[in-house]
C-alpha angles and dihedrals in degrees: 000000000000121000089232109085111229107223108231132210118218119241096266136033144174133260088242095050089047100056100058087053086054101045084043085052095053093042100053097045098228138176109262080226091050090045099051095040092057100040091043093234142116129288079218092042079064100048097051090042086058093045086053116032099007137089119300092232124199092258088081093068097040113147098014122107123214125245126237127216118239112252115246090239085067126125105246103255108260103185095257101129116245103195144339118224119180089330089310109130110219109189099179136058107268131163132281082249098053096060095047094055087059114121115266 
């Protein structure tokens, strides 16, 4: 036996209780290992606690583009194409920027 003493969490816990751990767990930093082993739970306890209770990150958006609303001033759309990008049909009037963050 160490002669650190690993704090335990009992088997269940509220979701009060839940929600300061995961806040505790985004801001640090810390490694999803560190943290389980300190606390004596799951890497997949965790998992589920941040799906749940945690901090929706940007990951969960990876590979998606926002849309953006058409401006009031904007002609109403016609059906006349605007532009093709990468196979992609535009049919309104949208920035330079725009059509280069379009997917490859």
């Amino acid at each position: 036996m160490s002669s650190k003493a690993k704090k335990t969490i009992k088997s269940r816990l509220t979701p009060e209780q839940i929600r300061p751990l995961i806040e505790n767990f985004e801001r640090q930093g810390q490694s999803i290992k560190d943290f389980c082993q300190r606390y004596g739970i799951s890497e997949v306890t965790l998992y589920n606690w941040r799906k749940k209770y945690g901090i929706k990150s940007d990951i969960d958006n990876a590979g998606f583009i926002g849309i953006i609303p058409a401006a009031a001033s904007c002609e109403p759309i016609t059906g006349k194409l605007f532009a093709q990008v990468r196979g992609i049909n535009i049919y309104q009037p949208v920035s330079a920027e725009y059509l280069k963050s379009l997917p490859a």
